[in-house]
C-alpha positions as a Markdown table, in Angstrom:
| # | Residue | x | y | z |
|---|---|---|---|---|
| 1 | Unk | 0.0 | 0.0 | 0.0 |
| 2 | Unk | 1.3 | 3.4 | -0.9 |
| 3 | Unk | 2.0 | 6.5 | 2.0 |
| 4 | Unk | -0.3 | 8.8 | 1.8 |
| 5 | Unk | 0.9 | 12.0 | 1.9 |
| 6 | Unk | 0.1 | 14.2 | 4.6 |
| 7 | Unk | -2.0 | 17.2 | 3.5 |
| 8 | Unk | -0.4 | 20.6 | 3.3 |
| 9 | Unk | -0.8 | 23.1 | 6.5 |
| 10 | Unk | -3.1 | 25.1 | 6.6 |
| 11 | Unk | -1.7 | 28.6 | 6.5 |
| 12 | Unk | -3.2 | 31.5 | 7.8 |
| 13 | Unk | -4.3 | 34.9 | 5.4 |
| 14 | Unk | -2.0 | 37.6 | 7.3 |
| 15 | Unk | -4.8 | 40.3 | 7.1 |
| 16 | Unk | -6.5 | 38.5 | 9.4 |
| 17 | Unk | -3.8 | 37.7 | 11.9 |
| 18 | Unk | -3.8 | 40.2 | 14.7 |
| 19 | Unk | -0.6 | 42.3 | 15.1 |
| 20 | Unk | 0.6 | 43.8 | 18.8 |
| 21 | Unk | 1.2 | 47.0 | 18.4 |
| 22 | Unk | 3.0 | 49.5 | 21.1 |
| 23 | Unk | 1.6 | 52.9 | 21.8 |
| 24 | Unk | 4.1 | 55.6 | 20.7 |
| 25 | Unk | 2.5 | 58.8 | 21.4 |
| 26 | Unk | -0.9 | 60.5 | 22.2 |
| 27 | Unk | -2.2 | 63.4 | 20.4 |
| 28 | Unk | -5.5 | 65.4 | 21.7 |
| 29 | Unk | -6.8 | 66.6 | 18.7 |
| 30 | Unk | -10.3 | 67.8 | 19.3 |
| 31 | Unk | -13.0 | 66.7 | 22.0 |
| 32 | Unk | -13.6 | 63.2 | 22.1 |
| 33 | Unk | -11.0 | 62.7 | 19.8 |
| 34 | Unk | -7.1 | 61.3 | 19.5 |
| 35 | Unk | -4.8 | 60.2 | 17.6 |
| 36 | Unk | -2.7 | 57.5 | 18.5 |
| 37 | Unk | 0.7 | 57.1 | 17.3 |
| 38 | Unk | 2.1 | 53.3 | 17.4 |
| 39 | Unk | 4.7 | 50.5 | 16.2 |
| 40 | Unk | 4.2 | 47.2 | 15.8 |
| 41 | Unk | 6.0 | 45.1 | 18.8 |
| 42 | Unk | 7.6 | 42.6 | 16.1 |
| 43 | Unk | 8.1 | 42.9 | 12.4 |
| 44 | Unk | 7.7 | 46.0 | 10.6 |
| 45 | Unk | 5.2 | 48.1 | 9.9 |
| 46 | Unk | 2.7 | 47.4 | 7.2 |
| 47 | Unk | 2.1 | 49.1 | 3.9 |
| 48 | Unk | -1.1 | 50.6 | 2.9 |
| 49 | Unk | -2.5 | 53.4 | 0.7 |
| 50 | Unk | -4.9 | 56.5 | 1.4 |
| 51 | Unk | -8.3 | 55.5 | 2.8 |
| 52 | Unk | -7.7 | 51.8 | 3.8 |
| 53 | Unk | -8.4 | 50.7 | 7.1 |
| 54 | Unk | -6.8 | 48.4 | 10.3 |
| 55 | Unk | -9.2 | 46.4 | 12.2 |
| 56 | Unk | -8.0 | 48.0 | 15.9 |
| 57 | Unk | -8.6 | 45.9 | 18.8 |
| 58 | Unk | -8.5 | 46.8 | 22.6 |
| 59 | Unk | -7.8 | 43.6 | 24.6 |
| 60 | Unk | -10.5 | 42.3 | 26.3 |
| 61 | Unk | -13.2 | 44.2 | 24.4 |
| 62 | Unk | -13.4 | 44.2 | 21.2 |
| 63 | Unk | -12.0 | 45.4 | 17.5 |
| 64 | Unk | -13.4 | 48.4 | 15.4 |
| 65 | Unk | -12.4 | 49.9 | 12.0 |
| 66 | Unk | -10.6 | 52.8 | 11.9 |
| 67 | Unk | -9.2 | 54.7 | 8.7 |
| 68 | Unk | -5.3 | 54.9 | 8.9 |
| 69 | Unk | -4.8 | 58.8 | 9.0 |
| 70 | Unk | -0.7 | 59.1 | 8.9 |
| 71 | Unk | 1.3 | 59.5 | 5.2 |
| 72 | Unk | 1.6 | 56.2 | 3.5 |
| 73 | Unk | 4.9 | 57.1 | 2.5 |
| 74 | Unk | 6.0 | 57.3 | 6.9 |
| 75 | Unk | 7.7 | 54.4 | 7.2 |
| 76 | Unk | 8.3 | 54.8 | 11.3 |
| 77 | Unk | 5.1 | 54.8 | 12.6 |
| 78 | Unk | 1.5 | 54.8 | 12.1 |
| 79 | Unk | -1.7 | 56.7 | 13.3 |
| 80 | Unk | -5.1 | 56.3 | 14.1 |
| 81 | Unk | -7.6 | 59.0 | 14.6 |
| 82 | Unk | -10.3 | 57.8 | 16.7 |
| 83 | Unk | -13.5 | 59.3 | 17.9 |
| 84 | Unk | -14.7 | 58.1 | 21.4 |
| 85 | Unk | -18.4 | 56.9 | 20.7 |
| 86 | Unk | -18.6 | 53.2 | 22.2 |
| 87 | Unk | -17.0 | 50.7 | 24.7 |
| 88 | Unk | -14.3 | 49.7 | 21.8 |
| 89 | Unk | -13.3 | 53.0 | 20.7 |
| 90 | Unk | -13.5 | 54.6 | 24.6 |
| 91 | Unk | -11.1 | 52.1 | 25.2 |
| 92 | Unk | -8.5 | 52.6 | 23.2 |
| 93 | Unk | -9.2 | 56.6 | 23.4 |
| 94 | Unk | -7.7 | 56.0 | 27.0 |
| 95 | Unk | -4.3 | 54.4 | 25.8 |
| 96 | Unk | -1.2 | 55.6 | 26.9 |
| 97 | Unk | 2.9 | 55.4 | 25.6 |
| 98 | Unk | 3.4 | 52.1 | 26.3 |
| 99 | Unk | 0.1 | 50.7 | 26.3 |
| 100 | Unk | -0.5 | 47.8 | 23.7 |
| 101 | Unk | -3.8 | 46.9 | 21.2 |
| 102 | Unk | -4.1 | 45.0 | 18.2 |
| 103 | Unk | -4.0 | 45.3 | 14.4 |
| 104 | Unk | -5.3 | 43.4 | 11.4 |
| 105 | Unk | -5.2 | 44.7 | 8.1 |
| 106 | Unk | -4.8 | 46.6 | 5.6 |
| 107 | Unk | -8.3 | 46.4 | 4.5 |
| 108 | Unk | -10.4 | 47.9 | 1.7 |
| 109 | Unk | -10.4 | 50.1 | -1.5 |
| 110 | Unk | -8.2 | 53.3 | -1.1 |
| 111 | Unk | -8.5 | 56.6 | -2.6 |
| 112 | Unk | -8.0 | 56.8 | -6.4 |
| 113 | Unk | -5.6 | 59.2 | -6.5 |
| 114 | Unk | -4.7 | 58.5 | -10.5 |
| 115 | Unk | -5.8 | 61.9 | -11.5 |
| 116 | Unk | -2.7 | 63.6 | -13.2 |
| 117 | Unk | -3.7 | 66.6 | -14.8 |
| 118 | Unk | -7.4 | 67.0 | -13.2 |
| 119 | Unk | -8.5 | 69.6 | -10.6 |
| 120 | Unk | -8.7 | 68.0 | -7.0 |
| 121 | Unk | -11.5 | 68.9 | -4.6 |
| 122 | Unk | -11.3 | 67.5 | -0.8 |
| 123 | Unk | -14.3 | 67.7 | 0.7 |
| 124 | Unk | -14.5 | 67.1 | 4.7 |
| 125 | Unk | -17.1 | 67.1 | 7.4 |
| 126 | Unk | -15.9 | 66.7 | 11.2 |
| 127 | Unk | -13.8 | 63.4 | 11.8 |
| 128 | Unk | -14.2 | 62.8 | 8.4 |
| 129 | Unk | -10.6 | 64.6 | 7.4 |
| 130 | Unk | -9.2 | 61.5 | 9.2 |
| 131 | Unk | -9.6 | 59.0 | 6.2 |
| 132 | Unk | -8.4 | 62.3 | 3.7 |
| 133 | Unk | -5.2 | 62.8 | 5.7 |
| 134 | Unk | -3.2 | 60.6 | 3.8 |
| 135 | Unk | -4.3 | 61.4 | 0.7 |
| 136 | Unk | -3.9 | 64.8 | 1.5 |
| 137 | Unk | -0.3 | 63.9 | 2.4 |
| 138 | Unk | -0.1 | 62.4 | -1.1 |
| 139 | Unk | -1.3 | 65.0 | -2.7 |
| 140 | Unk | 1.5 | 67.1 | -1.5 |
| 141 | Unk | 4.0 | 64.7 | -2.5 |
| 142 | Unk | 2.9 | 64.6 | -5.7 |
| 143 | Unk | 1.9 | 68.0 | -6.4 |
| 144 | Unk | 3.1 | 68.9 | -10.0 |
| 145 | Unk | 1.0 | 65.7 | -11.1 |
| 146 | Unk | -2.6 | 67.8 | -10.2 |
| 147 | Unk | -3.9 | 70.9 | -11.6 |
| 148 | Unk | -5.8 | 72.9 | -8.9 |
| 149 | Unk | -5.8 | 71.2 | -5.0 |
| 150 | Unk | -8.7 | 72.5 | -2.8 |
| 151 | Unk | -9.7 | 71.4 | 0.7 |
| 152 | Unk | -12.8 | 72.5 | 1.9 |
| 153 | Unk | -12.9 | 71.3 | 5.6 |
| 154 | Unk | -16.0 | 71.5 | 7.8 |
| 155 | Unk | -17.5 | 71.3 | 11.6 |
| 156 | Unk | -19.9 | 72.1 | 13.8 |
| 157 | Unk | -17.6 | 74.6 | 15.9 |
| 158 | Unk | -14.0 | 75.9 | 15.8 |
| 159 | Unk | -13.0 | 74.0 | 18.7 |
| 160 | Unk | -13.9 | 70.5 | 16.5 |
| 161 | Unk | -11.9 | 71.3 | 12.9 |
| 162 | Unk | -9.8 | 68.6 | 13.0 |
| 163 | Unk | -6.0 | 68.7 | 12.6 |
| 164 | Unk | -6.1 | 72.6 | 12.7 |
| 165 | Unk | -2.5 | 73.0 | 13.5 |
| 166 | Unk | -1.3 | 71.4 | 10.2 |
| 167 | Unk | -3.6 | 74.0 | 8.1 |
| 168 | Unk | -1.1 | 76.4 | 7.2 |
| 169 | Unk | 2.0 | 73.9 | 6.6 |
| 170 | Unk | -0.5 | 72.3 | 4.0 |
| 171 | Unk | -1.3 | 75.8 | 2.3 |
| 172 | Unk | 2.2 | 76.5 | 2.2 |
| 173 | Unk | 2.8 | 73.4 | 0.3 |
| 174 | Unk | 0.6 | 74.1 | -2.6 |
| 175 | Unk | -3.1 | 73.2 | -1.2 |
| 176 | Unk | -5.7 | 75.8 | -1.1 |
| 177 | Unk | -7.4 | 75.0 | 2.5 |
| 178 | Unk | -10.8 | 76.5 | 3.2 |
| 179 | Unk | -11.9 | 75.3 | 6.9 |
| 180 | Unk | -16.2 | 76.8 | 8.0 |
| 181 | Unk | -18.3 | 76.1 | 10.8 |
| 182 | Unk | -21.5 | 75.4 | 11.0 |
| 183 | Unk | -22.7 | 78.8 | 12.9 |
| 184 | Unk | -21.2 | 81.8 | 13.7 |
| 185 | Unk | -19.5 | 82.0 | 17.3 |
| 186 | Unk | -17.4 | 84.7 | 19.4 |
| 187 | Unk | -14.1 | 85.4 | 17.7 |
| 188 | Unk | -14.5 | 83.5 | 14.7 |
| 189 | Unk | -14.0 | 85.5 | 11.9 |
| 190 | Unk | -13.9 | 82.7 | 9.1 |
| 191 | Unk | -16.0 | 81.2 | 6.6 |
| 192 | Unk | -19.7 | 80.2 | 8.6 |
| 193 | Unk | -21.5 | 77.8 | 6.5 |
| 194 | Unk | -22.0 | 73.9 | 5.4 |
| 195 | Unk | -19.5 | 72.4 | 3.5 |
| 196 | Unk | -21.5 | 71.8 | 0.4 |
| 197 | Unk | -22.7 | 75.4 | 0.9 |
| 198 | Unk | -18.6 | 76.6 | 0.2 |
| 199 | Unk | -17.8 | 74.1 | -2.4 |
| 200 | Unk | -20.6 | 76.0 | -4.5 |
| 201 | Unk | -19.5 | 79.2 | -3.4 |
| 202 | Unk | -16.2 | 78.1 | -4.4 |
| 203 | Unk | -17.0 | 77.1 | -7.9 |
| 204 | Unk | -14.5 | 74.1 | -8.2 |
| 205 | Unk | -16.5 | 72.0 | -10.6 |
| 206 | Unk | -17.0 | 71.2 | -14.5 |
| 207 | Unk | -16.0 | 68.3 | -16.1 |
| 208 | Unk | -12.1 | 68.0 | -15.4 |
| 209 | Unk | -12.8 | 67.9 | -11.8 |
| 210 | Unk | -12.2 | 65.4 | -9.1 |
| 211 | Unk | -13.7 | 64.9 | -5.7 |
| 212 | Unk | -13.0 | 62.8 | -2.8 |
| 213 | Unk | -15.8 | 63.2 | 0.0 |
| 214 | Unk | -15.7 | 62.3 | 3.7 |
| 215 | Unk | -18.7 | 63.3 | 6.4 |
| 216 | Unk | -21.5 | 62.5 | 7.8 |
| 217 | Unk | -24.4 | 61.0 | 5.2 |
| 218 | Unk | -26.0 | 64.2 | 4.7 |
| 219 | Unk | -23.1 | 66.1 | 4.2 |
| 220 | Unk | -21.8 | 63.7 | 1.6 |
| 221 | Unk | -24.7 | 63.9 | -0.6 |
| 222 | Unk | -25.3 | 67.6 | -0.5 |
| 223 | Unk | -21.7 | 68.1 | -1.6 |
| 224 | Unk | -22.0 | 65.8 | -4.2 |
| 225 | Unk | -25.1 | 67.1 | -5.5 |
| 226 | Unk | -23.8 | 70.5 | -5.5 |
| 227 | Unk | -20.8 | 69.1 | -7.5 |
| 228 | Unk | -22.6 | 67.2 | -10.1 |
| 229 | Unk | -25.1 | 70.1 | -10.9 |
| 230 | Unk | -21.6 | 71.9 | -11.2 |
| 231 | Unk | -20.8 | 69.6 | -14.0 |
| 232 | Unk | -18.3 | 67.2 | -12.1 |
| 233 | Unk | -18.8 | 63.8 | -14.1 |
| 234 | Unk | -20.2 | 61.8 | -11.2 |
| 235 | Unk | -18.3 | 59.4 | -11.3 |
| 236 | Unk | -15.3 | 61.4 | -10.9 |
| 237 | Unk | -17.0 | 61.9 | -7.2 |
| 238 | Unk | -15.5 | 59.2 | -4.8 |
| 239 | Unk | -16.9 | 59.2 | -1.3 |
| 240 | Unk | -15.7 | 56.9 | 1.8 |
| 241 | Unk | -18.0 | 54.9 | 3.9 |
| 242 | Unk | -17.2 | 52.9 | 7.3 |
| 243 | Unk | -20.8 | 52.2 | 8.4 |
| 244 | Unk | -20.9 | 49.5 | 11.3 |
| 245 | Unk | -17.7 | 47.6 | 9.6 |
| 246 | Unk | -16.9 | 44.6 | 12.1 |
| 247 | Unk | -14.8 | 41.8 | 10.3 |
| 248 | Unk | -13.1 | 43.6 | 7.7 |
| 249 | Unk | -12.8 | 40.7 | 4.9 |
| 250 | Unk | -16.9 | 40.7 | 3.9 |
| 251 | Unk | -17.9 | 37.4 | 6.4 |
| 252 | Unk | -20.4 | 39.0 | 9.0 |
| 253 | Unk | -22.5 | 41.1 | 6.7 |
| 254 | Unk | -22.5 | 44.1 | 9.4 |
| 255 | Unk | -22.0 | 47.0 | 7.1 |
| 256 | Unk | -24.7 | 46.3 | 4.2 |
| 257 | Unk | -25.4 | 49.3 | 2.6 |
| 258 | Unk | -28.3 | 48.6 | -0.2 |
| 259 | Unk | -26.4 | 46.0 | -2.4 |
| 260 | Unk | -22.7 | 47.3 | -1.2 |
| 261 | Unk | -21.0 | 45.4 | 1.6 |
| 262 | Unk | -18.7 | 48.0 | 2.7 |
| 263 | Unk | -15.7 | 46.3 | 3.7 |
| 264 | Unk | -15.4 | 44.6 | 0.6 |
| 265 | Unk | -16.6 | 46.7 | -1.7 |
| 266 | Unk | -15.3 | 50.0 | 0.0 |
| 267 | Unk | -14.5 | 52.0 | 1.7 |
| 268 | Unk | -14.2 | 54.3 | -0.9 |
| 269 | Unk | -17.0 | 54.0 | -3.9 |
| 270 | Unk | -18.0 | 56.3 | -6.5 |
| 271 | Unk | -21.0 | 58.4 | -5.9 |
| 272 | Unk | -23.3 | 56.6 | -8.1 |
| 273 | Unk | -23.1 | 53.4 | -6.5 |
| 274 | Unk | -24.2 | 54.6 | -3.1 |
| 275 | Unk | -26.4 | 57.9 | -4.3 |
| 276 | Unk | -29.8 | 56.7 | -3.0 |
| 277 | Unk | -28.3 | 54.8 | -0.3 |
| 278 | Unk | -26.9 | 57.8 | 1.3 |
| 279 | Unk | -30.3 | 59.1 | 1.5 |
| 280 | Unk | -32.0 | 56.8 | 3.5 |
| 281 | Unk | -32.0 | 57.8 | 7.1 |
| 282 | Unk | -30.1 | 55.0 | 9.3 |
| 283 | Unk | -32.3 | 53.2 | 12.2 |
């Protein structure tokens, strides 16, 4: 009788192999929101591009997706903005240097940023500049490739634009920043308004335009609207979506969104796939 021979191991996908990372630094950014700076313990750090997320776990709780919001081109570290909301994300809001959590990923569709030769519009409500930092950072890098570069950046209050401080260090590398609030306040003496509201003001539209759109659902649409009636082709409008993500490779079917499953499909999509989706009011 002939050996049999024994059947290959199994080996595992490494997106889906938690990584320990260290804490590295903590940065305060607005209310209710940090960035955490980290290293992985072992190995080195992963690559990604603009827009793609790491499944970030706090021991004992639980994981949740969050957008990778340093350069992809920083090879010593990388960052997380994260919005304290739940237990997950309260949890690792509280890390410290030298604390430790969990990584798996790079997940999802980045940013197409293959637009040489179009005008750029970046259009951000609230945390939402956290999955457009990198490509931001890109951007920059890659400045000659572009035509125009505009950032329209938006929130509820002065006290909640996110990543003020690095404003003027991005204007004076070639982006045109335009930061609003929502409603006037004491000592404010900039833009007051809704994002989609300055992107018309603004006029950066027509047909050799390109958006990328990050915000809360209502803020999404509205700007894209206003960009399409402008004459941006629409499907030159990208948007990114994170709703409810929970596995990261497609499996639990947590973030449905109409025929979209957002982890697989996404994060980022172009406007026409999730138009009338974006419209329907969550439960």
């Amino acid at each position: 009788m002939s050996a049999v021979a024994p059947s290959a191991t199994p080996t595992a996908d490494p997106l889906l192999v938690p990584r320990v990372h260290e804490v590295t630094a903590v940065i305060q950014e607005i209310p209710d929101v940090v960035t955490i700076r980290c290293i992985p313990v072992e190995g080195a750090l992963f690559d990604f591009q603009p827009a793609q997320i790491g499944m970030v776990g706090a021991f004992g709780i639980g994981e949740a997706a969050i957008s990778i919001s340093s350069p992809a081109t920083e090879s010593s570290f990388h960052e997380y903005t994260i919005r304290r909301a739940g237990a997950i994300t309260s949890a690792l809001t509280r890390l410290q240097p030298g604390d430790q959590f969990w990584v798996r990923g790079p997940f999802g569709t980045p940013w197409d940023l293959d637009l040489d030769g179009r005008d750029i519009l970046i259009a951000a409500g609230g945390i939402g500049l956290a999955p457009l930092r990198s490509a931001v950072y890109a951007l920059l890098k890659y400045r000659e490739r572009y035509a125009s570069t505009t950032l329209v950046i938006g929130a509820r209050s002065s006290e909640h634009l996110l990543y003020a401080n690095e404003y003027e260090t991005w204007r004076e590398h070639g982006l045109a920043v335009f930061d609003t609030i929502d409603h006037p306040e004491p000592g404010w003496s900039g833009r007051v308004g809704f994002v989609s509201e300055v992107v018309r003001e603004l006029g950066v539209s027509g047909p050799s335009t390109s958006a990328l759109v990050c915000g809360p659902d209502i803020m999404t649409f509205l700007t894209a609207d206003v960009l399409v009636a402008g004459g941006v082709p629409p499907e030159q409008v990208q948007v990114t979506l994170e709703r409810n993500m929970q596995c990261g490779n497609g499996l639990c079917g947590h973030c449905q969104l109409g025929p979209l499953i957002v982890c697989r499909d996404g994060p980022v999509v172009r406007y026409p796939a999730v138009a009338a989706s974006l419209r329907v009011k969550e439960l």
